[in-house]
TORKOL-4160 file (C-alpha; in steps of 0.2 Angstrom, whole numbers, padded with zeros to 4 digits, m for minus):
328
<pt num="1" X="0000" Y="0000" Z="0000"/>
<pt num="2" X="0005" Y="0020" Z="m0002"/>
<pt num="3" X="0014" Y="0027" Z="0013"/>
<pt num="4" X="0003" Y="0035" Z="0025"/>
<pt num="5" X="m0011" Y="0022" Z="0022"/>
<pt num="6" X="m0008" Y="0006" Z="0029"/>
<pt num="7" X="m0014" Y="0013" Z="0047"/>
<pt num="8" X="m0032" Y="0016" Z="0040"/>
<pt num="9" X="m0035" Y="0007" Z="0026"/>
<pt num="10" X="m0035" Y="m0012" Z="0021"/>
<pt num="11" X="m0032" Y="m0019" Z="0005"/>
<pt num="12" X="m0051" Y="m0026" Z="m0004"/>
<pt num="13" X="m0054" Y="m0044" Z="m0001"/>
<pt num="14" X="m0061" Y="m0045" Z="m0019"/>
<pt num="15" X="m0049" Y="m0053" Z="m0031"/>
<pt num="16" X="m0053" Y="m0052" Z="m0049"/>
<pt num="17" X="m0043" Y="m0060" Z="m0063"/>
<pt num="18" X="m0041" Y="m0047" Z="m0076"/>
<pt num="19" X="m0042" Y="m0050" Z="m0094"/>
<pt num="20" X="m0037" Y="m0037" Z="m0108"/>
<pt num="21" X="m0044" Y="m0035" Z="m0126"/>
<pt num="22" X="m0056" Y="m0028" Z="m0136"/>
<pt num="23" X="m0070" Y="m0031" Z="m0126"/>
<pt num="24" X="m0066" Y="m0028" Z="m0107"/>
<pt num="25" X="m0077" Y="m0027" Z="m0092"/>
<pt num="26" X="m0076" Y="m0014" Z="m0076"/>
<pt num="27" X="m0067" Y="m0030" Z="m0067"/>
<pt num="28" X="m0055" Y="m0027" Z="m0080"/>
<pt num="29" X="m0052" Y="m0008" Z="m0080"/>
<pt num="30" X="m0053" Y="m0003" Z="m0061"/>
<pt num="31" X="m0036" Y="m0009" Z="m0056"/>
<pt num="32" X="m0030" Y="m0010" Z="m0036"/>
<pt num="33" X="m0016" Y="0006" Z="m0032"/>
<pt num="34" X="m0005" Y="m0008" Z="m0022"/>
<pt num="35" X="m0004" Y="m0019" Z="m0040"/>
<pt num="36" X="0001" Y="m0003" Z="m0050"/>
<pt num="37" X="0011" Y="0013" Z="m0041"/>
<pt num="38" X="0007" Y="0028" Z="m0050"/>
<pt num="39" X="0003" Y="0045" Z="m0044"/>
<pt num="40" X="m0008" Y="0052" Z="m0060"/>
<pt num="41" X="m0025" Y="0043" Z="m0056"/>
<pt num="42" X="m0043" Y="0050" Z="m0062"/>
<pt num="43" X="m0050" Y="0044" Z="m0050"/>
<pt num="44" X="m0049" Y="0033" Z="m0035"/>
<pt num="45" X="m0061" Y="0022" Z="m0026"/>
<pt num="46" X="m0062" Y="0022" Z="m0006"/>
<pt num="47" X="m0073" Y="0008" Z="0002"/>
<pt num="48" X="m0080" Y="0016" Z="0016"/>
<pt num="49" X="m0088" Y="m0001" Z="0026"/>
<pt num="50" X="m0098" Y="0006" Z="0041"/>
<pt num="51" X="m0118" Y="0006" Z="0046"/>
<pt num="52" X="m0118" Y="0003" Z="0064"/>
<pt num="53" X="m0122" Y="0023" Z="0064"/>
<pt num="54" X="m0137" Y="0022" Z="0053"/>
<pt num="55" X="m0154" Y="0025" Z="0063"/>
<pt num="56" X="m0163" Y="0011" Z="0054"/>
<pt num="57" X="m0156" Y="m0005" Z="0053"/>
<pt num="58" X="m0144" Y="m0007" Z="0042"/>
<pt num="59" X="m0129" Y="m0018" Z="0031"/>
<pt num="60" X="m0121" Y="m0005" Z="0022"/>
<pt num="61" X="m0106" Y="m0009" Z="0027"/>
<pt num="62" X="m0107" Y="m0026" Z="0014"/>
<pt num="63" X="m0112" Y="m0013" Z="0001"/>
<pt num="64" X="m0091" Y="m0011" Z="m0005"/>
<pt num="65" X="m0091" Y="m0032" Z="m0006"/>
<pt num="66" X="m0106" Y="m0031" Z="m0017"/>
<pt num="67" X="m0102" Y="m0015" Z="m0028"/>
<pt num="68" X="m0087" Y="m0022" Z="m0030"/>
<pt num="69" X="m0094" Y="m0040" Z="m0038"/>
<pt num="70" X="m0104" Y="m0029" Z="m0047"/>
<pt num="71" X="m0091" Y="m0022" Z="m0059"/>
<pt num="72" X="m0092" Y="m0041" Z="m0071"/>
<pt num="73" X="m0108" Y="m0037" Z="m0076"/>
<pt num="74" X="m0104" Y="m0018" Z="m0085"/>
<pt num="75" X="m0093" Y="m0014" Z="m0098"/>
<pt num="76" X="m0084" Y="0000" Z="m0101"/>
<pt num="77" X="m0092" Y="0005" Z="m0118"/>
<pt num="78" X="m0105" Y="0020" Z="m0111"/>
<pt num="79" X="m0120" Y="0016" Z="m0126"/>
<pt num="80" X="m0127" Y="0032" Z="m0125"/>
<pt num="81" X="m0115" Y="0042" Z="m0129"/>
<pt num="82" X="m0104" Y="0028" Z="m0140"/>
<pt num="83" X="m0088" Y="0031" Z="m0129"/>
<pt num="84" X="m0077" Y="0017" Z="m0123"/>
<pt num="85" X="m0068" Y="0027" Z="m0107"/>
<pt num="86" X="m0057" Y="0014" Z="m0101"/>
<pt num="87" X="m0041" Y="0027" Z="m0104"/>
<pt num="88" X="m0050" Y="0035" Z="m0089"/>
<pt num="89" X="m0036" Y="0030" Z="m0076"/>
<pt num="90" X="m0045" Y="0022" Z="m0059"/>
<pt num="91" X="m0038" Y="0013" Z="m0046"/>
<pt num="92" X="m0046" Y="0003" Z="m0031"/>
<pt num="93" X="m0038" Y="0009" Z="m0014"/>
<pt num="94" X="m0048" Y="m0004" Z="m0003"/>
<pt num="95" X="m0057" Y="m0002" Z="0011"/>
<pt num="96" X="m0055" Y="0011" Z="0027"/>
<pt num="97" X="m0052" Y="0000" Z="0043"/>
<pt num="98" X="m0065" Y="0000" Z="0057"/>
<pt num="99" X="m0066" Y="m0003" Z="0073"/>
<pt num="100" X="m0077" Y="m0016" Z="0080"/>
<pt num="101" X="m0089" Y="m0002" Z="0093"/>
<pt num="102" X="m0082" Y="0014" Z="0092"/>
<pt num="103" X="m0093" Y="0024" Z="0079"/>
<pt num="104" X="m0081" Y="0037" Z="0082"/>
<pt num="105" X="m0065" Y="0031" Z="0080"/>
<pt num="106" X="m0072" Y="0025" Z="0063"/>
<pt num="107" X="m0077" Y="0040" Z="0059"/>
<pt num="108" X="m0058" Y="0047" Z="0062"/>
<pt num="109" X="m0052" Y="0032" Z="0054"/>
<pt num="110" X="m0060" Y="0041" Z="0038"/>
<pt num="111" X="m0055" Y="0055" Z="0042"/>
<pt num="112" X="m0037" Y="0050" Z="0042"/>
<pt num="113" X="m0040" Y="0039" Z="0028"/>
<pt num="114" X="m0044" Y="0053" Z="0017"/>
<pt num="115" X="m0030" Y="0065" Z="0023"/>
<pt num="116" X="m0018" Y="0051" Z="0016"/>
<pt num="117" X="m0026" Y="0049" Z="0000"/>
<pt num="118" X="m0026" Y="0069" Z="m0005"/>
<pt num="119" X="m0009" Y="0070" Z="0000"/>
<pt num="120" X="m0003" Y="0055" Z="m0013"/>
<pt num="121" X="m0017" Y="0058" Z="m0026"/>
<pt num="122" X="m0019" Y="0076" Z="m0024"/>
<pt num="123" X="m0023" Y="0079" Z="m0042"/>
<pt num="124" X="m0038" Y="0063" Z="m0040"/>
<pt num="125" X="m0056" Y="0062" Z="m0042"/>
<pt num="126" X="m0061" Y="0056" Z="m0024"/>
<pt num="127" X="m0075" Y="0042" Z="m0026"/>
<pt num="128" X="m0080" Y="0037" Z="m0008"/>
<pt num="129" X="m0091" Y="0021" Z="m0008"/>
<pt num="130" X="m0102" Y="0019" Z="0009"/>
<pt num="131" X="m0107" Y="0013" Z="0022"/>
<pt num="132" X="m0123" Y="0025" Z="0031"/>
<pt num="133" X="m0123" Y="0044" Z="0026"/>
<pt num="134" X="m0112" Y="0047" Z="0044"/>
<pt num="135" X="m0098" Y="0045" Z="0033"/>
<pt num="136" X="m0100" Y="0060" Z="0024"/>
<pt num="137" X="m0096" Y="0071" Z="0039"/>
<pt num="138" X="m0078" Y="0065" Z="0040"/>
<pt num="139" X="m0074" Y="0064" Z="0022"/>
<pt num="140" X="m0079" Y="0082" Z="0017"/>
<pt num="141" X="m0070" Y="0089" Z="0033"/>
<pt num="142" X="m0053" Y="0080" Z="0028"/>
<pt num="143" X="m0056" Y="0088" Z="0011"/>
<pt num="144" X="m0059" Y="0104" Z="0022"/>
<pt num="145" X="m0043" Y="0101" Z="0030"/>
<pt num="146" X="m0033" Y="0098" Z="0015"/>
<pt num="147" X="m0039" Y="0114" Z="0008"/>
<pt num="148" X="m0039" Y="0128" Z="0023"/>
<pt num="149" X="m0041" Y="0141" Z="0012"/>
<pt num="150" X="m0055" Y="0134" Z="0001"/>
<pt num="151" X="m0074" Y="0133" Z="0003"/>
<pt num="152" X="m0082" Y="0119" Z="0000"/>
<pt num="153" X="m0101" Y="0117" Z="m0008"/>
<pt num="154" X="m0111" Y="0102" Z="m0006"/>
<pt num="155" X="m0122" Y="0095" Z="m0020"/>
<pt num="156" X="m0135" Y="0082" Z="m0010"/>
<pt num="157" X="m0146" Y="0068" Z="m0017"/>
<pt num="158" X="m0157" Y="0063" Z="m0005"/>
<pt num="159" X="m0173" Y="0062" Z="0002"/>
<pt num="160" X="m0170" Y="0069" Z="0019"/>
<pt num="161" X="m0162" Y="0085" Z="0025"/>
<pt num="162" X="m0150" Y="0074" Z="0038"/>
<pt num="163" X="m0149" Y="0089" Z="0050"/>
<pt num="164" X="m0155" Y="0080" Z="0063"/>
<pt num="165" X="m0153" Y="0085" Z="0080"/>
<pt num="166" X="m0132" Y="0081" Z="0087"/>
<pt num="167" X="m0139" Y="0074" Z="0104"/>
<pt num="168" X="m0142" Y="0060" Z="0094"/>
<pt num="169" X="m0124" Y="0059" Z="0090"/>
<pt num="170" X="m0115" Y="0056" Z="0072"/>
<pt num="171" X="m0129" Y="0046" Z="0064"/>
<pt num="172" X="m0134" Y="0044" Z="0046"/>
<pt num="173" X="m0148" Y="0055" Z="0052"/>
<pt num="174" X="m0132" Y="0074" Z="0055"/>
<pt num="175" X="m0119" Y="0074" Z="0043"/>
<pt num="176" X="m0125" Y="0090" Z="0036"/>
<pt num="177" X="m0130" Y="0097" Z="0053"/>
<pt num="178" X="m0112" Y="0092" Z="0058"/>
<pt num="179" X="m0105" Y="0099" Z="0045"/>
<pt num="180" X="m0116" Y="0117" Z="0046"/>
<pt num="181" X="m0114" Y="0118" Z="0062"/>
<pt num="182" X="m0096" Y="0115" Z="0063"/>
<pt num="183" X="m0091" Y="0128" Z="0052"/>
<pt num="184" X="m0085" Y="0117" Z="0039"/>
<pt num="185" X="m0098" Y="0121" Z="0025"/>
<pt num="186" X="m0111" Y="0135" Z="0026"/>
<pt num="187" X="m0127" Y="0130" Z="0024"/>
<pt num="188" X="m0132" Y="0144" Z="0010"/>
<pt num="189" X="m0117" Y="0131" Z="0003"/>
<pt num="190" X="m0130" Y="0117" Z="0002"/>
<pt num="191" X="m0142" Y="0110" Z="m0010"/>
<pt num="192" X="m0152" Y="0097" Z="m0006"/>
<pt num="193" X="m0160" Y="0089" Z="m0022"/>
<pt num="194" X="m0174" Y="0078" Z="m0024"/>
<pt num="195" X="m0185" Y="0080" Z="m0006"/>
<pt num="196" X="m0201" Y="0074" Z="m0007"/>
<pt num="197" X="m0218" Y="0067" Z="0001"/>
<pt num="198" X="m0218" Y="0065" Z="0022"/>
<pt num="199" X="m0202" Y="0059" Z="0026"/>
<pt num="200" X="m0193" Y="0078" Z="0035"/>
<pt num="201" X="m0202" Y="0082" Z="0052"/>
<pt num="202" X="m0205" Y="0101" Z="0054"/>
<pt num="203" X="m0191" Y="0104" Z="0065"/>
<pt num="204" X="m0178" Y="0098" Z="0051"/>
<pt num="205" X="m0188" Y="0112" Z="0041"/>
<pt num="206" X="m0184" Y="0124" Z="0053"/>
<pt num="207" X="m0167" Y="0119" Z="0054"/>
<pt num="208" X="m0166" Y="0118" Z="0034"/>
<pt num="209" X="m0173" Y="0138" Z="0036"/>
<pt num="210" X="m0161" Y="0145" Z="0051"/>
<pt num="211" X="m0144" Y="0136" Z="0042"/>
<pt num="212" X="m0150" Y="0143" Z="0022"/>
<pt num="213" X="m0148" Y="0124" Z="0016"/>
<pt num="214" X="m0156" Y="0128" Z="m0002"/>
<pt num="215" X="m0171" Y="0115" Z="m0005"/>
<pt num="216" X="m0173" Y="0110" Z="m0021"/>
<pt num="217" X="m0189" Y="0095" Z="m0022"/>
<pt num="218" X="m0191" Y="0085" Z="m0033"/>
<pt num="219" X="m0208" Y="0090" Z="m0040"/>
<pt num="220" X="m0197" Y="0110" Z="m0045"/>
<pt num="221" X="m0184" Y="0098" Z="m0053"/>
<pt num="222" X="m0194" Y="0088" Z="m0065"/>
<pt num="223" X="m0205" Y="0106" Z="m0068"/>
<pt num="224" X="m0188" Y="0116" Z="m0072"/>
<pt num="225" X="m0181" Y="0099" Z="m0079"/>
<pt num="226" X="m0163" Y="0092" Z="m0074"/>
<pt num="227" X="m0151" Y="0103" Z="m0086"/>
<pt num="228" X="m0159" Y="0117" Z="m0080"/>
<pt num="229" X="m0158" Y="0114" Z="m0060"/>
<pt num="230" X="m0139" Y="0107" Z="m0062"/>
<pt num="231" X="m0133" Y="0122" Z="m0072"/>
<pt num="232" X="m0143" Y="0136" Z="m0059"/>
<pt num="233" X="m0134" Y="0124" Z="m0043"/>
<pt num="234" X="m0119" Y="0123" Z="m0051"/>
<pt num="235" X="m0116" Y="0140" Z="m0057"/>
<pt num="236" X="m0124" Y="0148" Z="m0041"/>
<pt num="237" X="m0109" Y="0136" Z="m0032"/>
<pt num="238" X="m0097" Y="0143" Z="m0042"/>
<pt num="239" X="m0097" Y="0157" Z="m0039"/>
<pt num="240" X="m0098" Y="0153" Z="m0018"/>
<pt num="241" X="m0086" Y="0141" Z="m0015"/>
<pt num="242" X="m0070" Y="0133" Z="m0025"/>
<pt num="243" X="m0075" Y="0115" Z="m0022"/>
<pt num="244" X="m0091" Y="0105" Z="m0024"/>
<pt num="245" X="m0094" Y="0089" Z="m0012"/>
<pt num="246" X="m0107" Y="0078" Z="m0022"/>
<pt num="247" X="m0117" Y="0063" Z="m0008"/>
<pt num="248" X="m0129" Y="0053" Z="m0017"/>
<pt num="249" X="m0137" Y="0046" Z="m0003"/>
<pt num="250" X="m0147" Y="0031" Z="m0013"/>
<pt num="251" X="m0164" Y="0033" Z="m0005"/>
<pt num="252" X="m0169" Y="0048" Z="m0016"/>
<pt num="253" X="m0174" Y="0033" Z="m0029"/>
<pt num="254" X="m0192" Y="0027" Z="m0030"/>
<pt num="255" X="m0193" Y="0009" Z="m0018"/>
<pt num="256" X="m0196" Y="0000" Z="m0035"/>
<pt num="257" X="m0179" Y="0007" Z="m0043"/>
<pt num="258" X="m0170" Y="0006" Z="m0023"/>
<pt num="259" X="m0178" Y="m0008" Z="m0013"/>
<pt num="260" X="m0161" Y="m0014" Z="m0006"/>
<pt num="261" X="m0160" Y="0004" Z="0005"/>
<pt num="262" X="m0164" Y="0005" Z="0024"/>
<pt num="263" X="m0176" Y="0019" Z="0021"/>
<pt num="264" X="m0183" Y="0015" Z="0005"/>
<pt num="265" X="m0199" Y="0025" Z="0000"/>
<pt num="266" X="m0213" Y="0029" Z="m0012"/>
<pt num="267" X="m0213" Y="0043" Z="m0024"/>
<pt num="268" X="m0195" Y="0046" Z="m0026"/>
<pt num="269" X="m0185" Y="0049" Z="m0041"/>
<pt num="270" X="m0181" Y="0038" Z="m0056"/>
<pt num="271" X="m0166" Y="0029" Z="m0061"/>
<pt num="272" X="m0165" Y="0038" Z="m0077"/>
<pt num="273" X="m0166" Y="0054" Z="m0069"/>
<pt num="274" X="m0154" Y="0050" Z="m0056"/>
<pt num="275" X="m0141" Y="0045" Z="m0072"/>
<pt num="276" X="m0144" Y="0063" Z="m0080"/>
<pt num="277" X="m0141" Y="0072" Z="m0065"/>
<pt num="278" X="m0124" Y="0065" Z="m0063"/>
<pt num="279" X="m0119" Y="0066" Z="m0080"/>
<pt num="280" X="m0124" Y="0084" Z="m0079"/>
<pt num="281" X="m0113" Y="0085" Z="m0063"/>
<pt num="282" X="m0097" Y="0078" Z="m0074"/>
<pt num="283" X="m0099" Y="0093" Z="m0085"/>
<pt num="284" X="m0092" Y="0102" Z="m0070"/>
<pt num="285" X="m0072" Y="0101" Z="m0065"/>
<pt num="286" X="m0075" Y="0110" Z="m0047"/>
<pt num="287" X="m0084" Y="0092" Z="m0044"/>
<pt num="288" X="m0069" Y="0085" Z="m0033"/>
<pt num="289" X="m0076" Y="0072" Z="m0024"/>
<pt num="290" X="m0093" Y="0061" Z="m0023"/>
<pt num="291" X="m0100" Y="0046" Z="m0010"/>
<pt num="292" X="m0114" Y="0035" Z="m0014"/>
<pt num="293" X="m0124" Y="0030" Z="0004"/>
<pt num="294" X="m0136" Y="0019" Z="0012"/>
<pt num="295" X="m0138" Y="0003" Z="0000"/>
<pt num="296" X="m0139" Y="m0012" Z="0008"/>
<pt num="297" X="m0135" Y="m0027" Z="m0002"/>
<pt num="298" X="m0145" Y="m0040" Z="0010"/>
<pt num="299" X="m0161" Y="m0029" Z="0009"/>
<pt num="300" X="m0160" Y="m0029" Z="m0010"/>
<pt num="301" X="m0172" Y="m0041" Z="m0021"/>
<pt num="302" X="m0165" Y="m0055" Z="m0028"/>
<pt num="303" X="m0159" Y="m0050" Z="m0044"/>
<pt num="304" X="m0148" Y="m0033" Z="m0036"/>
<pt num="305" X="m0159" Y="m0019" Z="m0043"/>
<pt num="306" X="m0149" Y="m0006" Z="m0029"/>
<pt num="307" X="m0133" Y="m0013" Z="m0032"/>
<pt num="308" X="m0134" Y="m0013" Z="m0050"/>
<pt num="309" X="m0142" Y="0005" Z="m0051"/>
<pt num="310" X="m0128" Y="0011" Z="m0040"/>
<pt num="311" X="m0115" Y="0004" Z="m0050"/>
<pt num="312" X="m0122" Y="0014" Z="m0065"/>
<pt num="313" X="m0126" Y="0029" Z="m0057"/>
<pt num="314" X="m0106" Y="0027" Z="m0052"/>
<pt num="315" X="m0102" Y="0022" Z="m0070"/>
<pt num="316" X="m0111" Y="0035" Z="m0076"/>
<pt num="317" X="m0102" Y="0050" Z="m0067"/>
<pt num="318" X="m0086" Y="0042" Z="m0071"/>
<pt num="319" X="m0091" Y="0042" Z="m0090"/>
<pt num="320" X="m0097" Y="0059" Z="m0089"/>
<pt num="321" X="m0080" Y="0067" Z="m0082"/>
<pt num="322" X="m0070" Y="0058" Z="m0094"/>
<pt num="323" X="m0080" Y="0064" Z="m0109"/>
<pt num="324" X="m0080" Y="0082" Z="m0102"/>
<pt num="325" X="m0062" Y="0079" Z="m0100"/>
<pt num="326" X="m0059" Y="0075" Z="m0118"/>
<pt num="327" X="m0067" Y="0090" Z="m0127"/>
<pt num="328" X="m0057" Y="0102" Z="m0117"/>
């Protein structure tokens, strides 16, 4: 492993055989950083294994294992825009170590974690792969950290504001209230996207209102339509901060397109729309880092709808920065 790391993070227990040629699948293309030492990765993965924070019961901490055995069944040919992007350099880091109880010396462990891999891949797209929604918090304020003199935005797909109250402690339930309330991002900073029907109690409202935290529903983003949101957030951000945080916290998807999350509900957002919202969000180059949250592989129907619809979201994004990438 890179210097700096071994304390926090493991190497993935998934070993794949690769295979090279004309036709090559994600197992092929995403390659572990201990197996090739280079410095100029695109992007690099993080498995972020914890859920013992989440409020409702939860097994996200097997979602890294199951995204991971996800990557034989895509290929790296994105149809819809006929581009094969496997020259977009990606490498697996493995997963941050835990500790066994203490949710907060995880939660440091991340912390750490991350502080390791901006200082060897400071020029990397961060792709952090969770875990509950706590593990938000610590990633974004090591990317804080690493960047003293840098605000940071935060793009949220969710369907809860997550600015529950701190008594509670660092639950799937705070990272933006932690975060707001820390001083690490402001909340005028944040933009939630895709909130819908009953599932944010009045005082998360209030909270939403006294810290700013810009709403955006998802009945305003199919009315304005997706382009049209993502440039207004992303331009308003711009022009705020000098680095965008994007959480894709899986539970913003319809409970027919995301049954494998612990909070699935009805009348959430497509797939499809999920996947135009983050290739709109690859346009963007102040996009540094992204998480995807809360899927939990042993809640999932039988044939992996979450798993696999996270696997493309992720894909997608990927595909999108490197297309972007090419036509500058």
């Amino acid at each position: 492993m890179i210097e700096g790391l071994n304390e926090y993070v493991q190497k993935s227990s998934t070993v794949w055989i690769r295979e090279d040629g004309k036709d090559i699948k994600v197992k092929d293309w995403i390659i572990p950083v201990w197996e090739e030492q280079r410095e100029d990765w695109d992007a690099v993965i993080l498995g972020v294994p914890l859920s013992r924070s989440s409020i409702s019961a939860s097994a996200a901490s097997e979602f890294p294992k199951a995204f991971r055995k996800a990557w034989e069944l895509f290929t790296t040919y994105y149809f819809d825009e006929h581009v094969d992007f496997r020259d977009y350099k990606v490498g697996d880091l493995g997963d941050v170590k835990m500790h066994y109880t203490n949710i907060l010396q995880c939660h440091d462990n991340i912390e750490h974690a991350m502080q390791h891999i901006q200082h060897n891949y400071p020029n990397s797209f961060y792709v952090s792969i969770g875990g509950d929604h706590s593990i938000t918090a610590p990633l974004v304020r090591s990317i804080q950290s690493n960047n003293e003199n840098k605000s940071i935005g935060i793009v949220q797909l969710d369907t809860h504001l997550d600015l529950r109250d701190l008594s509670q402690g660092p639950t799937n339930g705070t990272p933006i209230r932690q975060l707001v309330e820390g001083n690490v991002v402001k909340g005028e900073n944040v933009y939630n996207i895709g909130l819908h029907g009953f599932y944010n109690a009045p005082s998360l409202i209030e909270a939403a209102h006294k810290h700013k935290v810009n709403m955006i529903s998802l009945k305003q983003l199919r009315k304005k339509g997706i382009a049209s949101v993502i440039h207004d957030v992303m331009e308003q951000l711009s022009n705020k901060v000098d680095i965008v945080y994007l959480t894709v916290d899986m539970d913003v998807l319809d409970i027919t397109y995301a049954p494998g999350v612990p909070a699935s509900t009805p009348g959430g957002m497509r797939t499809d729309e999920l996947f135009d919202i983050l290739f709109e969000m690859g346009k963007y180059p102040i996009v540094r880092a992204m998480d995807f949250v809360c899927i939990d592989p042993n809640r999932d129907n039988q044939v992996q709808s979450t798993v696999k619809a996270t696997t493309y979201a992720f894909l997608t994004a990927l595909a999108s920065r490197y297309i972007h990438k090419m036509k500058k």
